[in-house]
C-alpha positions in Angstrom: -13.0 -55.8 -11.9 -9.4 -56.0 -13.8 -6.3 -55.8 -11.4 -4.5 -52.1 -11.9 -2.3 -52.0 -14.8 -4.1 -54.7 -17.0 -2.9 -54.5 -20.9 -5.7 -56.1 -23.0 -4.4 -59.2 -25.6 -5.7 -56.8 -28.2 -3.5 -54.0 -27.9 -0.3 -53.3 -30.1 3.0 -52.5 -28.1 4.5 -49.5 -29.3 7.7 -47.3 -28.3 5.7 -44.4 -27.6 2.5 -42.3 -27.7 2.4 -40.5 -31.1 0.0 -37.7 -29.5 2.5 -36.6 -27.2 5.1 -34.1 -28.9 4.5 -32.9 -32.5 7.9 -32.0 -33.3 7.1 -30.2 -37.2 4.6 -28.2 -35.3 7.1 -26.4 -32.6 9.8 -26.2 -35.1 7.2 -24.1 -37.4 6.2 -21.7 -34.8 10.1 -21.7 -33.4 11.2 -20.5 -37.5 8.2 -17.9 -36.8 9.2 -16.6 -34.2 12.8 -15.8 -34.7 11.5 -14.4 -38.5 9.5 -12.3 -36.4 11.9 -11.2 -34.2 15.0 -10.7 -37.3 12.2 -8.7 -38.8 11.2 -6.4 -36.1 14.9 -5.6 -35.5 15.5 -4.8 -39.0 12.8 -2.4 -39.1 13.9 -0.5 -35.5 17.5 -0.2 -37.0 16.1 1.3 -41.0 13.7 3.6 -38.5 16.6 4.8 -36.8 18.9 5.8 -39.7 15.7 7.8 -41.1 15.4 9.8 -38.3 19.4 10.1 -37.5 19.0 11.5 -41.7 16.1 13.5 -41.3 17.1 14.8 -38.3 21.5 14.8 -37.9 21.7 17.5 -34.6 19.3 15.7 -32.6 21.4 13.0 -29.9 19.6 11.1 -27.2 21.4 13.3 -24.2 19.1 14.0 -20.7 17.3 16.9 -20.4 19.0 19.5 -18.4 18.7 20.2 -15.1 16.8 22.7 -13.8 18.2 25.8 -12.8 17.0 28.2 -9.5 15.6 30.7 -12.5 13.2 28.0 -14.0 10.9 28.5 -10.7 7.5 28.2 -11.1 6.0 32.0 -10.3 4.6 33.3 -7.6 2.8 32.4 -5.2 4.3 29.3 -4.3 2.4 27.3 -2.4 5.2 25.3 -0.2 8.3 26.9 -0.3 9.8 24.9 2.9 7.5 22.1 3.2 9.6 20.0 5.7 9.8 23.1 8.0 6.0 23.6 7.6 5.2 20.2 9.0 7.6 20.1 11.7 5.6 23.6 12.4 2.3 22.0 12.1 3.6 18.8 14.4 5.1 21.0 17.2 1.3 22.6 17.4 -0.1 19.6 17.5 2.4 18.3 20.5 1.4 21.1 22.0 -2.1 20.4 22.2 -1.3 17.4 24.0 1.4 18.3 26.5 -0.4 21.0 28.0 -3.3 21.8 30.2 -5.9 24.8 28.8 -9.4 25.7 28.7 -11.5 24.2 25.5 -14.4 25.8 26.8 -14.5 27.9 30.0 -18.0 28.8 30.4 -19.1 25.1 30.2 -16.1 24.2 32.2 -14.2 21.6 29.7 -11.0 21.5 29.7 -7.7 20.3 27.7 -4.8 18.1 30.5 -1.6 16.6 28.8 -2.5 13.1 27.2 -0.5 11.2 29.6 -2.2 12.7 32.3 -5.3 11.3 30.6 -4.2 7.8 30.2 -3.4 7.4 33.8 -6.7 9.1 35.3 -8.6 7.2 32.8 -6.6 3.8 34.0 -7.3 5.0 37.6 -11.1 5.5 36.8 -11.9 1.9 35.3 -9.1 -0.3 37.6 -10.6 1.1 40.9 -14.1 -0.5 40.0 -14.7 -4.1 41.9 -13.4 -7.2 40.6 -17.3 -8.9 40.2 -18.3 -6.3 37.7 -17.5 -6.8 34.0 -14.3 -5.5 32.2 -14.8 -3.0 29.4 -15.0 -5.2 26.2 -12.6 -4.3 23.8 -13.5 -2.2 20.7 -16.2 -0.4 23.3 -16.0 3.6 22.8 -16.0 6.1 25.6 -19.2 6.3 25.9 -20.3 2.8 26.0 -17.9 2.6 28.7 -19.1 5.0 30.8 -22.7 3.9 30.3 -21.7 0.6 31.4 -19.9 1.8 34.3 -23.2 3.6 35.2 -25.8 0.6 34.5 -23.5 -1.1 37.2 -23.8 1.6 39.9 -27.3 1.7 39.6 -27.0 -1.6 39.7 -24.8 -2.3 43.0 -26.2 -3.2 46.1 
């Protein structure tokens, strides 16, 4: 095996690798590109004076604004639509601060969210330490079927 960095006795020295940089070939595409780039300009600006010929009274202003008579007709779907949410939102909170009847003859009812939250924490801290904690990503009704399995199961 020949020690790292071993030059044979038949090699030339030389100054530097000739393979490395071609210097005619990126000063040919360099005079391409900026011919490309003179020539493209000179056509935008001899398209431009055409058109400023052709056409003298256009300019390049902003459209206008629109004015309250440019309204799309009637019906309008949304005339408020901030207002509308916020009317849609306040229902909603409603629904949730407040206790009602979903469906009286089957006896379910609607209590405040909060209320919610702390029966349901009430409901699934009071059972014993030695049975098993919800797991988490469970849904209601796996809990509660869990909770079951482990009455039926308690001594």
């Amino acid at each position: 095996m020949k020690p790292q960095g071993f030059i044979p006795p038949s090699a030339t020295p030389s100054a530097h690798e000739a393979s490395d940089l071609q210097v005619p070939a990126i000063l040919r595409v360099a005079v391409v590109l900026s011919f490309t780039l003179v020539a493209s300009i000179l056509v935008l600006i001899f398209f431009f004076r055409h058109l400023e010929k052709e056409y003298p009274g256009r300019t390049s202003e902003a459209a206008p604004r629109v004015a309250a008579s440019d309204l799309p007709p009637i019906p309008r779907l949304q005339a408020y639509p901030l207002r509308d949410l916020q009317a849609v939102r306040d229902v909603e909170d409603s629904h949730l601060d407040h206790y009602g009847w979903i469906d009286p003859q089957h006896r379910v009812a609607q209590i405040p969210i909060e209320r919610a939250m702390v029966l349901w924490v009430k409901d699934y801290s009071a059972t014993p330490a030695t049975n098993s904690a919800p797991m988490p990503g469970m849904t209601e009704l796996q809990m509660r079927q869990q909770k079951a399995q482990e009455g039926t199961n308690a001594p």
